[in-house]
VEXLUM-434172 format. One record per residue (C-alpha): y, x, z. Coordinates in nm, 2 decimals. Example, Ala and Ser with C-alpha at 12.3 -4.5 7.8 and 13.67 -1.06 7.14 Angstrom:
REM VEXLUM-434172
Y | X | Z
-0.45 | 1.23 | 0.78
-0.11 | 1.37 | 0.71
REM end
This chain:
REM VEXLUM-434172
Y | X | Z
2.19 | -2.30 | -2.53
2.22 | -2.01 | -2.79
1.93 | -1.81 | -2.81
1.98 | -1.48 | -2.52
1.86 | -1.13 | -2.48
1.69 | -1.14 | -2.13
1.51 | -0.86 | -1.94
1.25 | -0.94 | -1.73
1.16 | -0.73 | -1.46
0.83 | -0.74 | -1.32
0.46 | -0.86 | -1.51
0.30 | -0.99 | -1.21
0.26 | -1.37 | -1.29
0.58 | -1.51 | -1.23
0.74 | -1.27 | -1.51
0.44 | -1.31 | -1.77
0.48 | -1.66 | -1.75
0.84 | -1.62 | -1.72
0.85 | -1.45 | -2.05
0.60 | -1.68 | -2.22
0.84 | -1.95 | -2.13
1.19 | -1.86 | -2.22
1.02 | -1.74 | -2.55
0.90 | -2.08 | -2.67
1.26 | -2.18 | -2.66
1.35 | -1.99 | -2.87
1.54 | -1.67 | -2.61
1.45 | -1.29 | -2.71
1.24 | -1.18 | -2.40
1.17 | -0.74 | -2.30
0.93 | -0.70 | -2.02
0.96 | -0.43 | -1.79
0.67 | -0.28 | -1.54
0.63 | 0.02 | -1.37
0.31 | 0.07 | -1.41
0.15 | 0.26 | -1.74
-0.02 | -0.06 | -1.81
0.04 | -0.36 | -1.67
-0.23 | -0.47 | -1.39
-0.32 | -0.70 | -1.11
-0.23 | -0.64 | -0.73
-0.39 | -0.84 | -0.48
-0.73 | -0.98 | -0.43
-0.82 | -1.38 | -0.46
-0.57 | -1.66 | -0.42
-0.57 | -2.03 | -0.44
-0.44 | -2.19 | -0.76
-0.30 | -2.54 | -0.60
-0.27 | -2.91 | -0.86
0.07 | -2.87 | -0.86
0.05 | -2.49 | -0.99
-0.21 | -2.60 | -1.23
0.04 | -2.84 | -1.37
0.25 | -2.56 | -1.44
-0.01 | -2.39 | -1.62
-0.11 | -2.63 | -1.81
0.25 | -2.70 | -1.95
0.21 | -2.32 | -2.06
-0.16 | -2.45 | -2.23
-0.31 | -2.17 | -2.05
-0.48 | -2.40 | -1.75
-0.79 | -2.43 | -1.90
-0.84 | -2.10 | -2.00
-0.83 | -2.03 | -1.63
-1.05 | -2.31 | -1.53
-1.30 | -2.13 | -1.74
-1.29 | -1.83 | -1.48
-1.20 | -1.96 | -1.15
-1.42 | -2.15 | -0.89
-1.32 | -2.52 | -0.82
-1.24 | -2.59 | -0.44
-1.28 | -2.96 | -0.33
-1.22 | -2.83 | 0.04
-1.09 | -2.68 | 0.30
-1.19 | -2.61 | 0.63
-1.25 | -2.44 | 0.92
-1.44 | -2.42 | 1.24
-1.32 | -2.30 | 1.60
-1.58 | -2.03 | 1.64
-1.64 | -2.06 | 2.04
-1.71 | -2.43 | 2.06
-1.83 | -2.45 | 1.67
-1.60 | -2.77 | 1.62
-1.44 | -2.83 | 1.27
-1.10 | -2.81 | 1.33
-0.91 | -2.80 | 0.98
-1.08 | -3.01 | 0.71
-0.85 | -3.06 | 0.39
-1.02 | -3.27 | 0.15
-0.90 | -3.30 | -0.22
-1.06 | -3.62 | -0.25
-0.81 | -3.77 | -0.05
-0.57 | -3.77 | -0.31
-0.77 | -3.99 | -0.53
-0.65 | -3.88 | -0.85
-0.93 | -3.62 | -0.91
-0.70 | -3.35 | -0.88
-0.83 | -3.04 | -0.67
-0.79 | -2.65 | -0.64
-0.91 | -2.39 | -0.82
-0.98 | -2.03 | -0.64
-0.93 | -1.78 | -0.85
-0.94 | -1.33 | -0.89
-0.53 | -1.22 | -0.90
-0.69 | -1.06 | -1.21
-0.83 | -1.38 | -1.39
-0.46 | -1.52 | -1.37
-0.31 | -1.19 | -1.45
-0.54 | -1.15 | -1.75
-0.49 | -1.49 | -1.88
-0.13 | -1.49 | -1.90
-0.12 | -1.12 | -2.01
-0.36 | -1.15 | -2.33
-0.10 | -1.47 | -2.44
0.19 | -1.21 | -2.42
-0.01 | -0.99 | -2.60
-0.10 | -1.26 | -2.86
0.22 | -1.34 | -2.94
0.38 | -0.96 | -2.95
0.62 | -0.97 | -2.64
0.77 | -0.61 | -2.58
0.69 | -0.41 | -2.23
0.88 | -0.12 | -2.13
0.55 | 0.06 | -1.89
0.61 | 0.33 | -1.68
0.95 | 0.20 | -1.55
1.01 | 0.16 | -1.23
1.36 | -0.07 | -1.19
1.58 | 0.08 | -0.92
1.96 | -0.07 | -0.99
2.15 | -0.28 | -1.20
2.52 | -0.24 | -1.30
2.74 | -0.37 | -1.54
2.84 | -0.31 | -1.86
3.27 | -0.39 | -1.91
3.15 | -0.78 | -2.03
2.94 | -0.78 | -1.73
2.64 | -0.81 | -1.88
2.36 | -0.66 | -1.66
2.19 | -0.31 | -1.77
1.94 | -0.22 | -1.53
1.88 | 0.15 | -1.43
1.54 | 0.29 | -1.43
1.42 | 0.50 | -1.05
1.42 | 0.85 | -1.30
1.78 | 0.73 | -1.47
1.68 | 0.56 | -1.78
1.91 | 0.27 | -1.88
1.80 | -0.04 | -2.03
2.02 | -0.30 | -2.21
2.29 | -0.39 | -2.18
2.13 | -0.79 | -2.16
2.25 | -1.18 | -2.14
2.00 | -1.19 | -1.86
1.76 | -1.02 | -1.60
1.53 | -1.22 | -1.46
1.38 | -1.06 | -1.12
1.03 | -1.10 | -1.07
0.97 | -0.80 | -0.87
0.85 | -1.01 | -0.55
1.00 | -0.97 | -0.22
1.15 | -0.60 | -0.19
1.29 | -0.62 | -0.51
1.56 | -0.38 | -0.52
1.83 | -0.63 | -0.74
1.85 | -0.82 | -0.45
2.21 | -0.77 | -0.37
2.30 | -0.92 | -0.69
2.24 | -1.27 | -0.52
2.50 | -1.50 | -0.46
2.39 | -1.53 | -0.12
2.22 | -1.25 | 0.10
1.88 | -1.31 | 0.12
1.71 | -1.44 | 0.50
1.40 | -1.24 | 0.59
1.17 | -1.24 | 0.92
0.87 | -1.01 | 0.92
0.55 | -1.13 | 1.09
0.33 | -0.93 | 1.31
0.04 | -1.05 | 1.18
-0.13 | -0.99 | 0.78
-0.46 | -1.00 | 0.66
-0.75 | -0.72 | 0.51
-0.90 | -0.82 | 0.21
-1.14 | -0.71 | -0.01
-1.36 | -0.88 | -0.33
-1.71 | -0.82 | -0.32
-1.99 | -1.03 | -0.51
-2.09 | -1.39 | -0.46
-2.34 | -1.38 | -0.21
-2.57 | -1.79 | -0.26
-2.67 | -1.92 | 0.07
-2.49 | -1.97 | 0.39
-2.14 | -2.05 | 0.19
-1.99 | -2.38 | 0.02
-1.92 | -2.23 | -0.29
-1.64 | -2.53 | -0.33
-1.50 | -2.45 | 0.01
-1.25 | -2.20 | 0.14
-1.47 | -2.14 | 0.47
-1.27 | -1.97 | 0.79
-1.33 | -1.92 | 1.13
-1.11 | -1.90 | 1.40
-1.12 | -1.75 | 1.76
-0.77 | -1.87 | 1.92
-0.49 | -1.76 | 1.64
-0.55 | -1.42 | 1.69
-0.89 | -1.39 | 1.50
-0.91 | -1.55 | 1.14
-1.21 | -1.48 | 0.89
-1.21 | -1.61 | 0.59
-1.47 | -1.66 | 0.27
-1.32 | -1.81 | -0.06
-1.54 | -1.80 | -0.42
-1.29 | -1.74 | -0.68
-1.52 | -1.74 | -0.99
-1.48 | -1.43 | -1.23
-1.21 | -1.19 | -1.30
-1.35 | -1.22 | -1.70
-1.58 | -1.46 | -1.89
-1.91 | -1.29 | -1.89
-1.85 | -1.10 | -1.53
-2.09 | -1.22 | -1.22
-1.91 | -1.46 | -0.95
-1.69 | -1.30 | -0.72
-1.59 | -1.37 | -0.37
-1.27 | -1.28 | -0.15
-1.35 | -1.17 | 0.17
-1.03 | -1.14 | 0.45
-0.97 | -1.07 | 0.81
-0.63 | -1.15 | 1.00
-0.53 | -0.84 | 1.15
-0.17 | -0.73 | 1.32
-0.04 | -0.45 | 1.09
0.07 | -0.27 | 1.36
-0.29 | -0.24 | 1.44
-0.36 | -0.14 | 1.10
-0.39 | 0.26 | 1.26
-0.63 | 0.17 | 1.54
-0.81 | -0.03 | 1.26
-0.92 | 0.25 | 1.05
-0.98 | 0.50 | 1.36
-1.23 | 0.32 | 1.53
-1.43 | 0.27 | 1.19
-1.61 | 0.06 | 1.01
-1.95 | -0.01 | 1.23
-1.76 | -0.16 | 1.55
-1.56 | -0.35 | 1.32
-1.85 | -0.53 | 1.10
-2.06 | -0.55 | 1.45
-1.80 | -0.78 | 1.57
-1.70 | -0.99 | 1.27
-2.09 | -1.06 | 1.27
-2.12 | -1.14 | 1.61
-1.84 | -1.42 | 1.55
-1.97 | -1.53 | 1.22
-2.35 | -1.39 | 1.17
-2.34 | -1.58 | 0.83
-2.13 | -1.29 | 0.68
-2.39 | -1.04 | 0.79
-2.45 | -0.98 | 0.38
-2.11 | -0.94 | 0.26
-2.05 | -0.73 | 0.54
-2.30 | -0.51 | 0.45
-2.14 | -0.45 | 0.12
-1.84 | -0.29 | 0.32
-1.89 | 0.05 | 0.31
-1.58 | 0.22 | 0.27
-1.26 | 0.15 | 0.48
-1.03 | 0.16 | 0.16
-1.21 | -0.14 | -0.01
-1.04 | -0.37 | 0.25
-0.66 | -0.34 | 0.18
-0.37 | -0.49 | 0.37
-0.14 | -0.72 | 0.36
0.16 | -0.78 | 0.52
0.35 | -1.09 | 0.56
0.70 | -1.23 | 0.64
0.92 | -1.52 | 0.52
1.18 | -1.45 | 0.26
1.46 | -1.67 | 0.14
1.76 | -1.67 | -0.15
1.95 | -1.92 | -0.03
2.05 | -1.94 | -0.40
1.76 | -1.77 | -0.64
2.07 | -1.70 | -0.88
2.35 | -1.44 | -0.94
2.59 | -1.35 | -1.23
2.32 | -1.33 | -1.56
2.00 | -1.27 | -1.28
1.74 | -1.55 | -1.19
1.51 | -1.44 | -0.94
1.16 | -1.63 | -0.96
0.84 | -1.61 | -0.71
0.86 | -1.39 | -0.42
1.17 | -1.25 | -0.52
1.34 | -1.57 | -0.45
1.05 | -1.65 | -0.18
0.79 | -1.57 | 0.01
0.60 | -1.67 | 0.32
0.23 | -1.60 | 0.50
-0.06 | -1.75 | 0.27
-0.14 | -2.02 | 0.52
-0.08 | -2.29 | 0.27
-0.16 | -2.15 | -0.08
0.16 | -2.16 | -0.25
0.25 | -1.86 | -0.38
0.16 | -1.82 | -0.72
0.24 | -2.18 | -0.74
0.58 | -2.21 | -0.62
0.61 | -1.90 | -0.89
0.47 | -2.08 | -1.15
0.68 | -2.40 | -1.08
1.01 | -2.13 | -1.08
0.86 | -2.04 | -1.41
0.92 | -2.43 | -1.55
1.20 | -2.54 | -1.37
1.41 | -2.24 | -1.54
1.29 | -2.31 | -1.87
1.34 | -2.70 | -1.81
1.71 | -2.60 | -1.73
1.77 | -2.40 | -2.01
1.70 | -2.69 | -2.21
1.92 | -2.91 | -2.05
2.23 | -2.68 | -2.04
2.44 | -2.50 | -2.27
2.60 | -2.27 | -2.04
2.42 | -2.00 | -1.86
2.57 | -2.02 | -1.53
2.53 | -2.44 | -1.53
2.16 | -2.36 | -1.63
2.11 | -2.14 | -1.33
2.28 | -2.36 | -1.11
2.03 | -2.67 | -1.26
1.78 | -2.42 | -1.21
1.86 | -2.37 | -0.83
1.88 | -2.75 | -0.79
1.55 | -2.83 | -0.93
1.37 | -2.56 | -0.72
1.55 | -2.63 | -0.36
1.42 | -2.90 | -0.21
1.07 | -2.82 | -0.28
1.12 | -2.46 | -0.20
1.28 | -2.57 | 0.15
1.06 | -2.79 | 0.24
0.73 | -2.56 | 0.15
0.89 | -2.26 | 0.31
1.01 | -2.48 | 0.68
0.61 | -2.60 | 0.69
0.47 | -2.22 | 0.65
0.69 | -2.14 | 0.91
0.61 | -2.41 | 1.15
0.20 | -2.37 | 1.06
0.18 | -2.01 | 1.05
0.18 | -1.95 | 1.43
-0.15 | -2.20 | 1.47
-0.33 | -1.98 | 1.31
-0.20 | -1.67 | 1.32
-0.01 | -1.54 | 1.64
-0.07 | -1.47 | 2.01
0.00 | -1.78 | 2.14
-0.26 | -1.94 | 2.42
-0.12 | -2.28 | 2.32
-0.08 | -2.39 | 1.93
-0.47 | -2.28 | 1.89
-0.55 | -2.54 | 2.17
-0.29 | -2.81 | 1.97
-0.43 | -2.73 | 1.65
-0.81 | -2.79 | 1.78
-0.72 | -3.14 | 1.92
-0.49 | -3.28 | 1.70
-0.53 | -3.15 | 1.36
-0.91 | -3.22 | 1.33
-0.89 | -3.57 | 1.44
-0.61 | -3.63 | 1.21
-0.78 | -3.51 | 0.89
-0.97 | -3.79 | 0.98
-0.76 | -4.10 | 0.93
-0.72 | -4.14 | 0.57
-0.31 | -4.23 | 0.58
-0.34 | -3.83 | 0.74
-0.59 | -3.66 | 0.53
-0.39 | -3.80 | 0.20
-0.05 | -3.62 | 0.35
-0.25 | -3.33 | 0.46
-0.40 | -3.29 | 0.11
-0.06 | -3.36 | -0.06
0.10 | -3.08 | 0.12
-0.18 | -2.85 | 0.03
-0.17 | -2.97 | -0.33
0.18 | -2.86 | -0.36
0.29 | -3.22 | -0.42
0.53 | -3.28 | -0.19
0.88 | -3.29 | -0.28
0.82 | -3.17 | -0.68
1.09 | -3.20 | -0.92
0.95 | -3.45 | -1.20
REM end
């Protein structure tokens, strides 16, 4: 393929590696961000193999290793009855792969100082509200206070799920909210009563999830970090924030009196922040000259730690078509291919395990305590169980 102008919209991960990418092959790449200077959102998140692969292929994966916290397992205990009721174990997969928990701002940082290292442009301060096009069709993208940018060969969207270039699809996008998110807030390691190679969680029912995940340090030199989360309805959120803080840390250490010391280190409501989740699907993460990687293509709850991931495999699969086309829209169409099946299949199995452990329901807690557990038990089981947390299932080579 000749060599393109392409705008990319958005420096969260998916568009920093986006950009790192579609430079190396040789495409001239401007980043946009609305921010001043480009930052982290978000608090810790789970790096899976399969996303690692994708670093790696960047040869940024070990820089992150260097930061993050390595996880050989997760599990969980029903809090009433203490019984371990989720237990994912790595070691399953016998290939020495495993996870890697990691600060939003330890991946951010790693991928930004590469696109810093080798000179990429960012437009800061631009927030994208529209795209049009030029008489060629070409895409110029229109700025919220006006400002027009390009016209370009490409735009690729990574401005995660309420991006406003949505429309441009070529099918509408499927969305279904959930009533349920998360609090979360980062706070220092605390040694002692945690695994610090575990994502830890308790559960009363589906309607109470806590959750304690080491993700290592947010830059080399820092102390160890931890990410600290509560599932919470966001309707809620209101009543949440009336009632205050001391009823609220009373009762999370009355479930799970380990946490007694990070809760202590909760002293303001605004260091716990909120998260909302739904599922989001493009049928077809393409348009005319737009690709739309990571959550603007997909999202779903964080039950199974795919998110920056599934953005990092977008990331590779584009590029990988790029290379293997000559024509743009034949490349985005490859591009759609390699990303569907995995994509479908990761987003049906959210949707299905979501509601175990985060919903109303009297009845999937009860399933999930009896049948789960024992499964994670029988090693044909705890492989696929640690497969489909791996990311593994489905991949495009």
């Amino acid at each position: 393929m000749k060599s393109l102008d392409i705008a990319i919209a958005g420096c969260g991960p998916a568009g920093l590696a986006a950009a790192l990418a579609l430079t190396r092959i040789g495409h001239r790449v401007t980043l946009f961000d609305q921010f001043d200077a480009p930052k982290p959102l978000g608090s810790g998140l789970m790096m899976q193999p399969a996303g690692l692969d994708a670093l790696d292929w960047l040869g940024l994966g070990d820089r992150l290793r260097e930061l993050g916290a390595p996880i050989d397992r997760l599990y969980g205990r029903e809090i009433r009855s203490n019984r371990i009721v989720l237990d994912v174990r790595y070691a399953a997969l016998g290939n020495g792969r495993r996870g890697l928990a990691v600060h939003r701002a330890a991946l951010f940082n790693v991928l930004f100082d590469e696109v810093q290292a080798v000179g990429l442009p960012i437009e800061t301060g631009v927030k994208i509200a529209a795209l049009v096009r030029a008489a060629d069709r070409r895409p110029l993208l229109i700025a919220e206070k006006g400002r027009q940018f390009g016209a370009f060969d490409l735009v690729v969207d990574a401005l995660g799920s309420r991006s406003p270039l949505l429309g441009e699809a070529a099918a509408p996008v499927r969305r279904t909210s959930l009533a349920y998110g998360a609090l979360w807030t980062t706070l220092p390691w605390c040694d002692g009563p945690f695994d610090a190679r575990a994502l830890e969680q308790r559960y009363e029912k589906a309607s109470v999830m806590i959750g304690v995940l080491p993700v290592g340090r947010r830059f080399s030199g820092d102390d160890l970090q931890t990410t600290f989360f509560w599932s919470l309805k966001t309707g809620d959120y209101p009543l949440w924030k009336a009632q205050g803080l001391g009823p609220w840390r009373d009762r999370v250490a009355r479930l799970w009196p380990d946490t007694e010391n990070l809760l202590r280190q909760i002293i303001d409501p605004g260091q716990m922040i909120l998260a909302g989740y739904g599922h989001h699907t493009l049928p077809l993460p393409f348009g005319p000259r737009i690709a739309f990687l990571g959550d603007s293509a997909h999202s779903t709850s964080p039950q199974l730690g795919q998110g920056a991931n599934m953005a990092l495999l977008d990331v590779k699969a584009l590029a990988e078509a790029f290379t293997e086309r000559t024509g743009l829209d034949e490349a985005l169409a490859l591009y759609a291919k390699k990303r569907r099946c995995h994509v479908r299949l990761y987003q049906l199995m959210s949707a299905v395990f979501t509601p175990f452990y985060q919903s109303d329901s009297l009845i999937l807690p009860g399933l999930r305590d009896w049948l789960v557990a024992p499964m994670s038990r029988v090693p044909l089981a705890a492989k696929g169980l640690a497969r489909i947390v791996a990311g593994d299932f489905s991949r495009s080579p």
